[in-house]
C-alpha positions as CSV (number, residue, x, y, z in Angstrom):
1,X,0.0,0.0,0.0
2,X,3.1,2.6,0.6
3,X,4.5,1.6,-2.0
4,X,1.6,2.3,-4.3
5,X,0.7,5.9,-2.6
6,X,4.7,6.6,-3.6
7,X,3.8,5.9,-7.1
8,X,1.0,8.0,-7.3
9,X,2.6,10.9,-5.3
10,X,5.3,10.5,-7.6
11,X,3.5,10.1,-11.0
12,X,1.6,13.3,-9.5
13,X,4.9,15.4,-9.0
14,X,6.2,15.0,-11.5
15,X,3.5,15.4,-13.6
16,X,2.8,18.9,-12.1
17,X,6.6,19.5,-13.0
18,X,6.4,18.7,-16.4
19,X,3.3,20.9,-16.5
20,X,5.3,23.8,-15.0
21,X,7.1,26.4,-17.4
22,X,10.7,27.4,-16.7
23,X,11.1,31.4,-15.9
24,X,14.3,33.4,-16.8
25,X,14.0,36.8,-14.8
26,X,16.7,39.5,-16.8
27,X,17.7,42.7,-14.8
28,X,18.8,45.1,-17.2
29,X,20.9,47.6,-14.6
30,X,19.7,50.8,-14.3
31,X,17.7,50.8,-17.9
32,X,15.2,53.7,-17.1
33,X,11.9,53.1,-17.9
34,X,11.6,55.1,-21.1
35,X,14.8,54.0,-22.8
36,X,12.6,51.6,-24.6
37,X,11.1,54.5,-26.4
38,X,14.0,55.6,-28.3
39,X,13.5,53.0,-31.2
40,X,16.4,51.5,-31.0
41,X,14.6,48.0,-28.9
42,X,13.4,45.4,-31.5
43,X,13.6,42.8,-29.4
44,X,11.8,44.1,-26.2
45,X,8.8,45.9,-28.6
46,X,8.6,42.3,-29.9
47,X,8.5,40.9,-26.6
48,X,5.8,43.6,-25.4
49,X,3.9,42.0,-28.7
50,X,3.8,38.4,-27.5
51,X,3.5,39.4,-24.2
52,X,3.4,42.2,-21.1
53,X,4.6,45.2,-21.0
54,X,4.3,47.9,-18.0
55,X,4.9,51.6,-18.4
56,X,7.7,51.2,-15.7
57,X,8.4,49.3,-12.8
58,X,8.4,51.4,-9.6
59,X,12.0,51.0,-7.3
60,X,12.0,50.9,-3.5
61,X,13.8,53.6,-1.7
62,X,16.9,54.1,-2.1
63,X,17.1,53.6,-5.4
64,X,20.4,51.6,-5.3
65,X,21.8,48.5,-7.4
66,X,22.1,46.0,-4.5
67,X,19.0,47.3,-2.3
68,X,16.2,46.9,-5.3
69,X,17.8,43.5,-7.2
70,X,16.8,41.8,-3.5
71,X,13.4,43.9,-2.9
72,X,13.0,42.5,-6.8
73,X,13.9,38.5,-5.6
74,X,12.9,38.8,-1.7
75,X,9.3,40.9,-2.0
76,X,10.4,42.5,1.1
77,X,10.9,46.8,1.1
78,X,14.5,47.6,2.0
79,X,13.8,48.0,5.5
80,X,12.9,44.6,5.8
81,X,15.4,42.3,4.2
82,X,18.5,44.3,5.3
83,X,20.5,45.2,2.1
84,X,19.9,48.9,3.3
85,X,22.3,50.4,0.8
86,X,25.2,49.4,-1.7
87,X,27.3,49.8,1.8
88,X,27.1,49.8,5.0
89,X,27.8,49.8,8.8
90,X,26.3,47.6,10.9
91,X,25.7,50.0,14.0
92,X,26.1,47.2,16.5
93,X,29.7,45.3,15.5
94,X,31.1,48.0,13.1
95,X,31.1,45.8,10.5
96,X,31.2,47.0,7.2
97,X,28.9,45.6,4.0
98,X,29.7,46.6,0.5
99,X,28.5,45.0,-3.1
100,X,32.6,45.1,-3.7
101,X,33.8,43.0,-0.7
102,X,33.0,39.5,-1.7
103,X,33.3,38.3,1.9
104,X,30.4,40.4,2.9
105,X,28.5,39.5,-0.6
106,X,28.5,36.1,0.7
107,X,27.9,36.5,4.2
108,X,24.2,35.5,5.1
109,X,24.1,37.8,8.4
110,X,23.0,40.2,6.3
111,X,20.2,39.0,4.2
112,X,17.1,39.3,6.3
113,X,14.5,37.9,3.9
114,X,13.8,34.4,2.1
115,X,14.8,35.1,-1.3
116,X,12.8,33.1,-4.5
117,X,15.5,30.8,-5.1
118,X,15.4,29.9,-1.6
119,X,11.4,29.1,-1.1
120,X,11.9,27.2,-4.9
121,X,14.3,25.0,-3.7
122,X,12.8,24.2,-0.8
123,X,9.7,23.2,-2.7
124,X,11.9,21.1,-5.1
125,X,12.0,23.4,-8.1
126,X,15.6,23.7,-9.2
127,X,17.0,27.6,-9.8
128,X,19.9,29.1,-11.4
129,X,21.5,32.6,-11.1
130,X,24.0,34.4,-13.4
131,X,25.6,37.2,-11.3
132,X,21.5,38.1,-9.8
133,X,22.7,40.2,-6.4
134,X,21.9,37.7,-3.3
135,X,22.7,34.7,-4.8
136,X,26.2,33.3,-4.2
137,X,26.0,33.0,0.1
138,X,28.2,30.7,0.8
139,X,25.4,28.7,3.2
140,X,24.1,26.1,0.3
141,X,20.4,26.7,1.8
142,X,20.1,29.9,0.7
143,X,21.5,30.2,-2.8
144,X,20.7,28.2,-6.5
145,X,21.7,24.6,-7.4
146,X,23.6,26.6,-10.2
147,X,24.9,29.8,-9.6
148,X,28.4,31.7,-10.5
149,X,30.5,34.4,-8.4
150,X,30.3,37.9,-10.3
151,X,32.8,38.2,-12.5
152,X,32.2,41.9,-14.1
153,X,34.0,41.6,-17.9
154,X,32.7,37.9,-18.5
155,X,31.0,38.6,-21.9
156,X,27.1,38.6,-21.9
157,X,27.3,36.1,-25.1
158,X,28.9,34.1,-22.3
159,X,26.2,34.4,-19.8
160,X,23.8,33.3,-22.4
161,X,25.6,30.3,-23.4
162,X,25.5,29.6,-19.6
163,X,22.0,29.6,-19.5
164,X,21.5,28.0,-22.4
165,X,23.8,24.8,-21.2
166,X,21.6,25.1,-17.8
167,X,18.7,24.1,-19.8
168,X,20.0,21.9,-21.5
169,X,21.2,19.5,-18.9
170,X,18.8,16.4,-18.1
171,X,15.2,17.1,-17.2
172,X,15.9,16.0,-13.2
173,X,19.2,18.4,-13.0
174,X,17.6,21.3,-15.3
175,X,16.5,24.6,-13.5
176,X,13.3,25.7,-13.6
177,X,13.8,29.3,-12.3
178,X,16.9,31.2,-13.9
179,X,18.0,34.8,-13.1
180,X,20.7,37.2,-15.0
181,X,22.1,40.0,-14.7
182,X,23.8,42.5,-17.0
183,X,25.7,46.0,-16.3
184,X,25.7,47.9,-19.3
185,X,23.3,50.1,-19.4
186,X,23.7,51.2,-16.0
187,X,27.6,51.8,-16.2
188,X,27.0,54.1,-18.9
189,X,24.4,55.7,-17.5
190,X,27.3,57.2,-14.7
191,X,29.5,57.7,-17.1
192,X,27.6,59.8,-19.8
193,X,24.4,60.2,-18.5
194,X,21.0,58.8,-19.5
195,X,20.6,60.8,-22.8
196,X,24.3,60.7,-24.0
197,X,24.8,58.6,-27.6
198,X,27.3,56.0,-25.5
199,X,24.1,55.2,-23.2
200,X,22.1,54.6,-26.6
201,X,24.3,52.5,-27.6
202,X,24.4,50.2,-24.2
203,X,20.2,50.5,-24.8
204,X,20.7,48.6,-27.6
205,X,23.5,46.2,-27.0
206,X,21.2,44.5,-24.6
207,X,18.2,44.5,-26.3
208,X,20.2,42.8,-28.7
209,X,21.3,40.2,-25.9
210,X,17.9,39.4,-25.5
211,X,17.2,39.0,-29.0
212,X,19.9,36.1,-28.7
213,X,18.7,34.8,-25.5
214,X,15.3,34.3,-27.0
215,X,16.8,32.6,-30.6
216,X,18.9,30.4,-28.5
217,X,15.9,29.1,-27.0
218,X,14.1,28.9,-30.1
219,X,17.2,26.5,-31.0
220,X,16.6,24.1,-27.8
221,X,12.8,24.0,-28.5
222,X,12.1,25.9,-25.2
223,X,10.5,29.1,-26.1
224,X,6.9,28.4,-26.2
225,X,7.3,26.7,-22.3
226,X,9.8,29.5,-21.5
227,X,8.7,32.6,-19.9
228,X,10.7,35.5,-20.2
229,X,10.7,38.3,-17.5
230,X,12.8,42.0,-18.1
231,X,12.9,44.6,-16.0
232,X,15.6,47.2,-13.6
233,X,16.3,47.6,-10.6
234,X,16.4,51.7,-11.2
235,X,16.5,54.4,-13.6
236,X,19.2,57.2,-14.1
237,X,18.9,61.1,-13.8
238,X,21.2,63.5,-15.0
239,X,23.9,65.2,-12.5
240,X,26.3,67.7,-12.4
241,X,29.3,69.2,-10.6
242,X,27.4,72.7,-10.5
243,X,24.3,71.0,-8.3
244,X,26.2,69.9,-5.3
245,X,25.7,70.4,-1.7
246,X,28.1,70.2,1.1
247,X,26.7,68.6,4.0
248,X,30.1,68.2,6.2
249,X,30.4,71.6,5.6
250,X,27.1,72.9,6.8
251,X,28.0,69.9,10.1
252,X,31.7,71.5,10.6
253,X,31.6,72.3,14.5
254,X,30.5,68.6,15.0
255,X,31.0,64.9,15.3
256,X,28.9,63.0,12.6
257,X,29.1,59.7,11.1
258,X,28.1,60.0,7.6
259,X,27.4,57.3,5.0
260,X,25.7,57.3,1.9
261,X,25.6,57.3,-2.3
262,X,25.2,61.4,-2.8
263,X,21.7,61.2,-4.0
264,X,21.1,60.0,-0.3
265,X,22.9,60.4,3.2
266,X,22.7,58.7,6.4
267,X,24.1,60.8,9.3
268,X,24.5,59.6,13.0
269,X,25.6,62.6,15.5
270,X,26.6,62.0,18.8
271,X,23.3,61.0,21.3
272,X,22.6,64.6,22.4
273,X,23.3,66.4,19.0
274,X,20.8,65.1,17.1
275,X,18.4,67.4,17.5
276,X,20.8,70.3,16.8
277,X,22.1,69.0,13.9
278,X,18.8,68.3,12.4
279,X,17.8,71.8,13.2
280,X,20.9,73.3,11.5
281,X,20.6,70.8,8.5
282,X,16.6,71.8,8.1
283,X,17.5,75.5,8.5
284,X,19.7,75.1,4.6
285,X,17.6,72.4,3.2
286,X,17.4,74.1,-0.7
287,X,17.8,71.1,-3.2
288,X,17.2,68.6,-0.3
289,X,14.9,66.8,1.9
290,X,15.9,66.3,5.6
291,X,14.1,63.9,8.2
292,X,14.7,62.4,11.7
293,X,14.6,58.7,11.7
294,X,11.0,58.3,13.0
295,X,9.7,61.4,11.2
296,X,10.7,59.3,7.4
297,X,8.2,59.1,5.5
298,X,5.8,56.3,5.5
299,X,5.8,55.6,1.9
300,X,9.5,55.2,1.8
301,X,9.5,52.5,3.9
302,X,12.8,53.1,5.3
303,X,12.9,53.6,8.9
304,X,12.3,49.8,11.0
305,X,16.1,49.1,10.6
306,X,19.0,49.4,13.0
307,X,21.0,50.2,10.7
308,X,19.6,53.1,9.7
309,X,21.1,56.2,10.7
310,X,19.3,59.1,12.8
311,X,18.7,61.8,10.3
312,X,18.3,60.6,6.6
313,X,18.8,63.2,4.0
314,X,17.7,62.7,0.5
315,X,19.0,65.3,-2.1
316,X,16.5,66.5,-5.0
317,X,16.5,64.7,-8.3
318,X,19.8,65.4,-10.4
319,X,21.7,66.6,-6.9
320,X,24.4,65.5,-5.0
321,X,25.4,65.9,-1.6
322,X,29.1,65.2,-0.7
323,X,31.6,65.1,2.3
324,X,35.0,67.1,1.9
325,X,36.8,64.3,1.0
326,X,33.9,63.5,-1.4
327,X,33.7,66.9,-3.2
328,X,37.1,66.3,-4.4
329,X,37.1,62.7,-6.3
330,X,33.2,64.3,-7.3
331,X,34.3,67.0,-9.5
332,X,37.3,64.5,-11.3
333,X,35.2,61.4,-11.3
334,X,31.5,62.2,-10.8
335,X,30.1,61.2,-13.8
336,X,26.7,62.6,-15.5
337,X,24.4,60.5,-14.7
338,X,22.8,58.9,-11.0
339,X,20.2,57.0,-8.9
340,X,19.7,56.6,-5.2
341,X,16.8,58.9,-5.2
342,X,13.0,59.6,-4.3
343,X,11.5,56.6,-5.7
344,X,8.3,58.4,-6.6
345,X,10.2,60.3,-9.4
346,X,9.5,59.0,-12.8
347,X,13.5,58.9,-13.5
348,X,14.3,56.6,-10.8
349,X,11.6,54.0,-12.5
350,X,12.6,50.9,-14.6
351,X,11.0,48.7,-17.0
352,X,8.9,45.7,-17.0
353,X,8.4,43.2,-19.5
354,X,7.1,39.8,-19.7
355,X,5.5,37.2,-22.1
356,X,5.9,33.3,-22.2
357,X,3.0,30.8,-21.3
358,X,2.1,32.3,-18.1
359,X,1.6,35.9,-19.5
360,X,-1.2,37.5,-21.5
361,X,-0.4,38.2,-24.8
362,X,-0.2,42.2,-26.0
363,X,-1.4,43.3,-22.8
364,X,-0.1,47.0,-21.7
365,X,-0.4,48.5,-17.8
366,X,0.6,51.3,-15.7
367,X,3.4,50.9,-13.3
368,X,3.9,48.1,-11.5
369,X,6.1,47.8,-7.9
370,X,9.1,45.6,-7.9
371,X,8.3,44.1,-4.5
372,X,5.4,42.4,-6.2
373,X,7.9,40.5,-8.7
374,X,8.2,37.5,-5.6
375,X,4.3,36.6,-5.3
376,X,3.7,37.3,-9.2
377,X,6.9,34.4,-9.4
378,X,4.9,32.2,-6.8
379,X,1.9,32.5,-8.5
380,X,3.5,31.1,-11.9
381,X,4.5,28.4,-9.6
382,X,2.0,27.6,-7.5
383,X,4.2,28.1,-4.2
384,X,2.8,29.3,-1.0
385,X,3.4,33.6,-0.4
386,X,4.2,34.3,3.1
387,X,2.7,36.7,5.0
388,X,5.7,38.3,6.0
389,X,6.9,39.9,2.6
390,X,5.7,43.2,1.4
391,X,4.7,42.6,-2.2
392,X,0.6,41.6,-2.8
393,X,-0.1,39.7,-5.7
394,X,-3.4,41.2,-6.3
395,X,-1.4,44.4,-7.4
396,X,0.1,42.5,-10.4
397,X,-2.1,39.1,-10.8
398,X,-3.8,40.6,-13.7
399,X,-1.0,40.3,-16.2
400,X,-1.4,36.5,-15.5
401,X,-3.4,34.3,-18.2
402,X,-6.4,32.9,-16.1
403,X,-5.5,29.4,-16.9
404,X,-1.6,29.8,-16.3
């Protein structure tokens, strides 16, 4: 009799599995939401054809690399899984976390949150991840069966060749749930700014990867049981050297620890200063927005943290605010383009884009939130949404084919 129940659970499971579709989930870095306007995206205006497309995909504050790409895989608000910026102090140890320290990047300590690959794998759905932030921990538990350590100048023809040998592999070893990541749109974004040729030509070098991706998958007889998921973690905004403020410099006659991107500062003053030095940074507060810890705003969602400084100041779209030190390697190597900013601005917005068997077919929407990417990937999977992330699937659901 056990033996025969095993035989039909079995027959059953794997029958679902064979019934379920395989997901790639691209992040295009910092690929604002309107780049795909510029004409110059074949692939992704044929992708909107056969499938979703959103008018942008709304970040969570701060609009930063690392932060968003585990809001994006986690459905949890910054706050909540930890990654509270691209670096760090933990207020407690001193302990420093930054996207460039590898030992940090694969320290678990810091990742508050259950990430997709995590609740997949636990539900015996294979993943993979190509560089996606969050996914080479060194605890087995909590990253992909497949997964490589960043590696910055590996070609993206490489990357797809990758994925393309993941799916490839026998039907028991082949993921089911693949992420990838590529830089170049975002890199260029800093270097040249959002509207600068350069960054039109990183537009369209990665809509061409995805024109790849999609006839390599064609080639393996996986496209119509593929679907295919782009989007950002961020936008970009112009900058410049003339719109800069100085906070140290406004702080001179005290004690502050100060971290932060420029669009965005966390400042910690000594226990019985705070006050005055919120006062002093509220009395200059042109081309920025100052606010006590508990006074943040609600729809930032950026406050229930330890790490989380004090006073939070956010500068106004295209602004920076530097230290001393700051201002210096600012005006040599600033760049013209950033993120890190209000969320609520349209420039800080990426895209969104899927089709595949799930999806409905030529079906546009307004903006959609990125913390709702994790229930929208249960629901494709039929895996249970806990009530402890942030995302709702009701806010995205809709973009679903009723008989997914």
């Amino acid at each position: 009799m056990k033996k025969l129940l095993f035989i039909i659970f079995l027959t059953a499971f794997l029958k679902v599995q064979s019934q379920t579709p395989y997901t790639i989930l691209i992040s295009f870095d910092g690929f604002r939401w309107d780049y795909s306007e510029r004409e110059i995206t074949p692939n992704l205006d044929k992708l909107a054809g056969q499938g979703v497309s959103a008018l942008s995909l709304r970040p969570c504050f701060p609009t930063k690399t690392y932060p968003n790409h585990l809001s994006i895989i986690t459905g949890c608000y910054i706050e909540k899984h930890g990654i509270i910026a691209n670096s760090f102090a933990d207020p407690l140890t001193g302990e420093e976390f930054s996207l460039s320290n590898r030992n940090t990047v694969q320290n678990e300590k810091w990742y508050k949150a259950k990430t997709f690959w995590e609740l997949a794998e636990e539900n015996g759905i294979k993943s993979a991840s190509y560089f996606f932030p969050g996914s080479e921990l060194k605890n087995p538990k909590r990253r992909p069966s497949y997964f490589h350590y960043y590696d910055h100048n590996l070609p993206y023809e490489d990357r797809i060749d990758g994925v393309i040998d993941w799916l490839k592999l026998p039907i028991k070893e082949r993921p089911k749930f693949i992420s990838l990541y590529f830089h170049e749109t975002d890199s260029y974004g800093h270097k040249y700014g959002p509207d600068a040729p350069e960054t039109n030509i990183a537009i369209a070098l990665l809509d061409s990867m995805l024109g790849i991706l999609m006839h390599e998958l064609e080639n393996i007889d996986l496209r119509d049981s593929t679907n295919i998921i782009v989007l950002s973690d961020h936008g970009m905004t112009e900058i410049s050297t003339e719109r800069v403020v100085n906070i140290e410099e406004l702080l001179n006659e005290y004690e502050v620890k100060i971290q932060g991107e420029k669009p965005f500062m966390l400042i910690e003053p000594d226990g019985d200063e705070i006050d005055e030095v919120y006062e002093i940074l509220k009395l200059h507060d042109e081309h920025y927005s100052v606010y006590k810890k508990q006074k943040i705003p609600e729809w930032f969602h950026y406050k229930n943290n330890n790490a989380i400084s004090s006073i939070l100041v956010v500068a106004e779209n295209g602004w920076s605010l530097v230290t001393n030190d700051w201002l210096e390697s600012f005006n040599k190597y600033a760049g013209k383009g950033n993120h890190g900013y209000d969320n609520n601005h349209f420039d800080m917005h990426g895209i969104f884009y899927a089709a595949g068997p799930s999806f409905k077919n030529n079906y546009k929407t307004g903006t959609v939130w990125n913390i709702d990417i994790f229930p929208l990937l249960c629901e494709i999977y039929m895996l249970p949404v806990s009530e402890n992330i942030d995302g709702k699937s009701e806010r995205i659901n809709f973009i679903l084919k009723e008989n997914k």
